[in-house]
N, C-alpha and C positions, 0 to 999 in steps of 0.2 A: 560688165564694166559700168563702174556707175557715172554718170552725168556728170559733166564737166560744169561750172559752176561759172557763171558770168563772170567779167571783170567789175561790173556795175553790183551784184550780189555781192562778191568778195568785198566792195568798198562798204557797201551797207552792214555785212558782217562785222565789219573793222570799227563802226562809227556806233553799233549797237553794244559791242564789249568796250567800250570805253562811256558809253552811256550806264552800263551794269555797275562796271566801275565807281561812278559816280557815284551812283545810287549807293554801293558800298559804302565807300568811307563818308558819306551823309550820314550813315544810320552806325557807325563804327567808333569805338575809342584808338584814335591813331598812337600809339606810344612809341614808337619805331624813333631811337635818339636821332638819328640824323636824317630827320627829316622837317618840315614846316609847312604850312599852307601861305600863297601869296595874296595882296589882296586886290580888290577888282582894279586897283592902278595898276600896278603891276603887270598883270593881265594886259593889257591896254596897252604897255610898252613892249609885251611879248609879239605880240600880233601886228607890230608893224613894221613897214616896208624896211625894216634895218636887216631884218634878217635874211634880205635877200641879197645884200651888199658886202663886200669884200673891205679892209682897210688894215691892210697888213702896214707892218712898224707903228714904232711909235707918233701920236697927234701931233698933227703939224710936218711928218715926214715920211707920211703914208706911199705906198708903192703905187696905188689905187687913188685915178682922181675921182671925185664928187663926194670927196668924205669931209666938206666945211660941217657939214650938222651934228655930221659923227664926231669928230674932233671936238668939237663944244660941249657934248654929252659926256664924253670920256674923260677929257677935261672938269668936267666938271663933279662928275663922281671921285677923280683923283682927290677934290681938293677936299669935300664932305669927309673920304675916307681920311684923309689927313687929319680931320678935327674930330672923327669919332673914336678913330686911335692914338692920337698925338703923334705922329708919326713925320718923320724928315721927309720920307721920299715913298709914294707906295705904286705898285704896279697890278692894274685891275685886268690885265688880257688871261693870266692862264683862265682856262673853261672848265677845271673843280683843281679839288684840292688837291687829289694826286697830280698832276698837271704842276701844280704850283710847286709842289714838293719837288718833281723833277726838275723842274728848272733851277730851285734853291742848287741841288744836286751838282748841276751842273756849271752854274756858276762858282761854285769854291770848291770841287773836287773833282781828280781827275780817276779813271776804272784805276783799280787795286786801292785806293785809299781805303783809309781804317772810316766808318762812322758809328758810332755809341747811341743806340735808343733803347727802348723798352722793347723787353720780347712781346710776340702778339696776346700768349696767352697773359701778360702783365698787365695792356691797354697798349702797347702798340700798334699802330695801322700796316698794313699789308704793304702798303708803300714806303715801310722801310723794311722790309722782311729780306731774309738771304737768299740767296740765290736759288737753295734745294726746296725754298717755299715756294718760288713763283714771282716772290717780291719785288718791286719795281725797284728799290733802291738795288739790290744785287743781283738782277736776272737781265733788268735795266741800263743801269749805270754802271755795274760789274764793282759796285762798292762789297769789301768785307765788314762784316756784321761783329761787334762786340756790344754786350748787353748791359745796359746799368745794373746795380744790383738793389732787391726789391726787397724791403720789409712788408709782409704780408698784412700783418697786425695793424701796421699802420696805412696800408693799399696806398703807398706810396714809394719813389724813390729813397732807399736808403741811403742819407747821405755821407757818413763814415767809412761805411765798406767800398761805397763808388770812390771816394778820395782812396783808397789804401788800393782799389783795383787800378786806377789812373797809373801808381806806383809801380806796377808790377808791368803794365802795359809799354810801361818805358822802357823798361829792363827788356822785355820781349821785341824793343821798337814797333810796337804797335799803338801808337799815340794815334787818337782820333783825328781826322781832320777837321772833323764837323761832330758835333754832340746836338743829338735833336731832343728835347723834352716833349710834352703835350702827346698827344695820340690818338687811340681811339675809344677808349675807358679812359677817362678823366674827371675822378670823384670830388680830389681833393687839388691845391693849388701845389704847384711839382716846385723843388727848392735850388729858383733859378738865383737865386737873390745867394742862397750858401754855396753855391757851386761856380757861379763864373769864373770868377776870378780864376779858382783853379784852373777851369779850362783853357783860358786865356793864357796862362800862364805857361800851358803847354805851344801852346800859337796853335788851339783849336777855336773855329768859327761856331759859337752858338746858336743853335738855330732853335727853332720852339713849332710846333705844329697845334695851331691853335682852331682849327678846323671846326671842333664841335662849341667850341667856347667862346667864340668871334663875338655874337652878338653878347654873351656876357663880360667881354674886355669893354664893346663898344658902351653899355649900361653901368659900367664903373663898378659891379661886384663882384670881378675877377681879377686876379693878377694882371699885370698890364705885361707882357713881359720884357719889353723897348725898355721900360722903366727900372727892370730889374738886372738889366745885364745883356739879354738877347742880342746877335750883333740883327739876326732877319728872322721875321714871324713870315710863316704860309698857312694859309685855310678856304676854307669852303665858303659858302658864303649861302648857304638854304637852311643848316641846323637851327643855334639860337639866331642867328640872323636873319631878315624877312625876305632872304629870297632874291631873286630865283638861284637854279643850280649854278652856279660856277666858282671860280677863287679867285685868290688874293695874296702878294707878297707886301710885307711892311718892313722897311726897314732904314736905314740911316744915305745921305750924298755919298758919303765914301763912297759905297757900295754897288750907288745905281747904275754906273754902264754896265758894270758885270752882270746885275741881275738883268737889264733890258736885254741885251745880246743872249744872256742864255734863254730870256722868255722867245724872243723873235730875232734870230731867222730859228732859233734853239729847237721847243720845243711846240710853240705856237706859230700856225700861221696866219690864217684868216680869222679871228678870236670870238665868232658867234655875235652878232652886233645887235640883234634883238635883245638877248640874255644882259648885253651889257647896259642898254636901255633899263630894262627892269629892274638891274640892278643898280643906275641912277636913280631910279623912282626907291627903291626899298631902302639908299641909304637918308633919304628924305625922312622917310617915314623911322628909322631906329633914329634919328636926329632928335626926333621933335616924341619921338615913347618908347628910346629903347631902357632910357632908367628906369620907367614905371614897370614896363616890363621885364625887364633884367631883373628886377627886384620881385617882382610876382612869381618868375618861375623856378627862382632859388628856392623862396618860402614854400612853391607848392608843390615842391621834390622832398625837402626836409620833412613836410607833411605826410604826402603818400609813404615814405620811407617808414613814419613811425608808425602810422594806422599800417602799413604789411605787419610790421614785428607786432605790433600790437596781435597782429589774428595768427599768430604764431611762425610766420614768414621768417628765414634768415636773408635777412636784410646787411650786407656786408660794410663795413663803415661805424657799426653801428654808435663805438664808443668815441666816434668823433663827429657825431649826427648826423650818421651816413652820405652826407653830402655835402658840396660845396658849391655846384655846378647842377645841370639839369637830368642829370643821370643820377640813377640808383642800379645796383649790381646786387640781383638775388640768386643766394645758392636754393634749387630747386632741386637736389637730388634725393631729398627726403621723399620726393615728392614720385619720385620719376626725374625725366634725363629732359634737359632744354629743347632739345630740337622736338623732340614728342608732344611738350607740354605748350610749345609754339605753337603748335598744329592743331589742339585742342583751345586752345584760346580763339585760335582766328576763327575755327568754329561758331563763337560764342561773339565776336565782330570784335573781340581785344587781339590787335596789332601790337604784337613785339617781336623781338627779332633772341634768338637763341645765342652767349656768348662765353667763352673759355673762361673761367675763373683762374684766379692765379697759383693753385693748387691742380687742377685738370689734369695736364700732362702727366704730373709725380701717379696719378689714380687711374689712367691709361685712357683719357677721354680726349675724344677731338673735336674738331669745330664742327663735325658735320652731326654730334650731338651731345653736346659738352654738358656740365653739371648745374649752368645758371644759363639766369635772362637778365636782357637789358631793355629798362625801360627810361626813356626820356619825356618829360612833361611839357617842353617848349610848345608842342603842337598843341595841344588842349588849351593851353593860359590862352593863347592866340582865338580858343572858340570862346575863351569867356569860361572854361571850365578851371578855375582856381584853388588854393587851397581851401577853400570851404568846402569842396565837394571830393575832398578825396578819403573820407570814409567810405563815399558811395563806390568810389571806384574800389579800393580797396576790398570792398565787401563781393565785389563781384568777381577781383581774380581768388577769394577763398571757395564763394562758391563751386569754381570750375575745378582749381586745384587742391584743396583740403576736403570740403563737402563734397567732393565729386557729384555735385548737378549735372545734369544734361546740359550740353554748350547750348543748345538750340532753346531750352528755355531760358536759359542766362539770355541769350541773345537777344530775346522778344524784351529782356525788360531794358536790355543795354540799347534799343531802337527807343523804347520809351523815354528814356534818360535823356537821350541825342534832340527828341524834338527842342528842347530849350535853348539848344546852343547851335545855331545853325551861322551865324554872322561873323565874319573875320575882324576883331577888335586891334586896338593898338594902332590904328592907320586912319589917314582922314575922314575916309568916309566909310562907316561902317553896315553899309547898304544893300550890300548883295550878299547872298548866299555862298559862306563858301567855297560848297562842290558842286554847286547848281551847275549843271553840264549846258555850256554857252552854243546854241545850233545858229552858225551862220546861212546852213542850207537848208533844206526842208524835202 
């Protein structure tokens, strides 16, 4: 029987893998799209005593007393998020984006309604997936699933055949109640501006999930989509956005008690009150550089997009410049299968995440190791790694997956690359490291 292991070892064990950690993504190219690094503010509002406090309902009618400071904070991100989105009314307690999604859900639908998204293998999120998938909207909400329809060629919503399915879904009485756009693949801007109306016209609620694109609505080189028709936008608020994890509803007066009641007593109770701190300080900071930013990490996705194709990469999108947004979608089945080819990367300290092409299914592939990868570039702009430097990058996923190098020597030069960008830019103070792993104990 071997030795039982302290409670005090176990704690050091626990503080020494998250030290490793660290040292990881230091020495690493993070491309993983929905993700971001915060920066030392941020930080700062993570680690204070809010997270140890309660403040259920809405500021100002909190269940919980001694929440004046919270209330001013919360407050006071409402009204930033108000002028980064031009938004009537926005609600900051869901804790991510699924969370947000559910509550849109549950505010304008009731189980058995009809709702219209993207299949997952198209860029839809799991959080609107069917029931037989797991998906929170119908395993969840007990919502039934109808799909837009997708032109490939163009890795967007087809907007013709979704108007002529609308048609047919009437005759069937299955009129949406809710039509969600945005998702989780989101190359190009989805055409909410040509489709409202229609919707509307059925007496369907638009919704838009803008999760991975937040921080490029808030930098003005994304579709807005308040602006274009949407009745409510939900998202994340860590992708292009600085952070920390959690989400967000925007959307119009009309709308707001339904959306509050379905956030709290709904779906949210106690809303994480540190994270919403943080996320007071990060909408500070996309205030005052998420244009510059927004703008940097379009350019340096468009970039990486054409230096892949360039080294023979299918690069999908391509005849519309592969991108719009901070993501690029590559078919790697020339290659090998994505989940394998993920595996072999992170080898080599390139972080990307394996994802269903919109062809996959028809080829008998599935998520657990489908025919592409996604990579998103929002985390690197943030270290100062821009489009100047994505030949470099580019050169290194050839070497791992066309030249077949050794990940492990790719990796020694991908450590080398990493010494120059070590600082979190785009935020007031660009002073600390980072992933410099912060020891309060010793």
């Amino acid at each position: 029987m071997s030795e039982e292991i302290s409670p005090r070892k176990y704690r050091d064990k626990i503080f020494e893998l998250i030290r490793l950690h660290h040292i990881f993504f230091d020495t690493a190219l993070p491309l993983i799209a929905s993700e971001n690094v915060v920066s030392k503010a941020v930080k700062q509002a993570l680690i204070s005593d809010f997270g140890h406090r309660y403040a259920e309902g809405w500021p100002g009618e909190r269940v919980y007393a001694g929440c004046r400071y919270i209330d001013e904070v919360e407050e006071i991100t409402i009204h930033l998020f108000k002028k980064l989105f031009s938004a009537e009314f926005v609600d900051v307690r869901p804790i991510s984006g699924v969370t947000a999604n559910l509550a849109v859900y549950t505010a304008f639908t009731s189980p058995g309604d009809v709702m219209m998204c993207l299949s997952i293998a198209k860029g839809g999120h799991i959080s609107m997936g069917k029931k037989e998938f797991g998906g929170t909207a119908g395993s969840v909400h007990g919502l039934e699933i109808e799909y837009f329809e997708y032109d490939i060629d163009e890795m967007n919503i087809d907007v013709d055949a979704t108007m002529k399915k609308m048609v047919k879904l009437e005759k069937e009485n299955r009129v949406p109640k809710i039509v969600y756009f945005g998702g989780s693949v989101l190359l190009f801007e989805h055409p909410v501006k040509e489709l409202a109306d229609l919707f509307k016209s059925y007496g369907s609620i638009v919704g838009y999930d803008a999760a991975h694109v937040s921080g490029l609505i808030a930098g003005d080189v994304f579709q807005n989509p308040l602006k274009e028709g949407a009745d409510v936008v939900s998202m994340s608020t860590h992708k292009t956005f600085f952070g920390p994890q959690r989400g967000a509803i925007l959307s119009f007066e009309k709308y707001s008690e339904s959306i509050k009641r379905a956030v709290f007593p709904g779906v949210v109770s106690n809303h994480h009150l540190h994270t919403l701190a943080g996320l007071a300080v990060a909408s500070t900071e996309m205030l005052a550089f998420g244009k510059d930013y927004a703008s940097e990490v379009v350019r340096t996705a468009k970039k990486l997009g054409e230096a892949l194709s360039e080294r023979g990469f299918k690069v999908l999108g391509e005849r519309k410049g592969f991108t719009q947004s901070h993501q690029l979608l590559i078919d790697v089945s020339e290659y090998g299968l994505g989940g394998d080819l993920e595996k072999l990367l992170e080898r080599a300290g390139i972080i990307v995440n394996r994802n269903l092409l919109p062809y996959d299914p028809q080829r008998g592939l599935s998520f657990k190791n489908p025919g592409g990868i996604r990579l998103g570039v929002q985390e690197l702009v943030r270290l100062g790694i821009n489009h100047n430097y994505m030949d470099v990058i580019a050169d290194f996923f050839e070497r791992v997956i066309i030249k077949k190098e050794e990940p492990e020597k790719v990796r020694e030069d991908v450590k080398d690359f990493r010494r120059d960008f070590k600082y979190v830019k785009y935020c007031f103070e660009d002073v600390d490291e980072a992933y410099r792993y912060i020891e309060l104990i010793k």
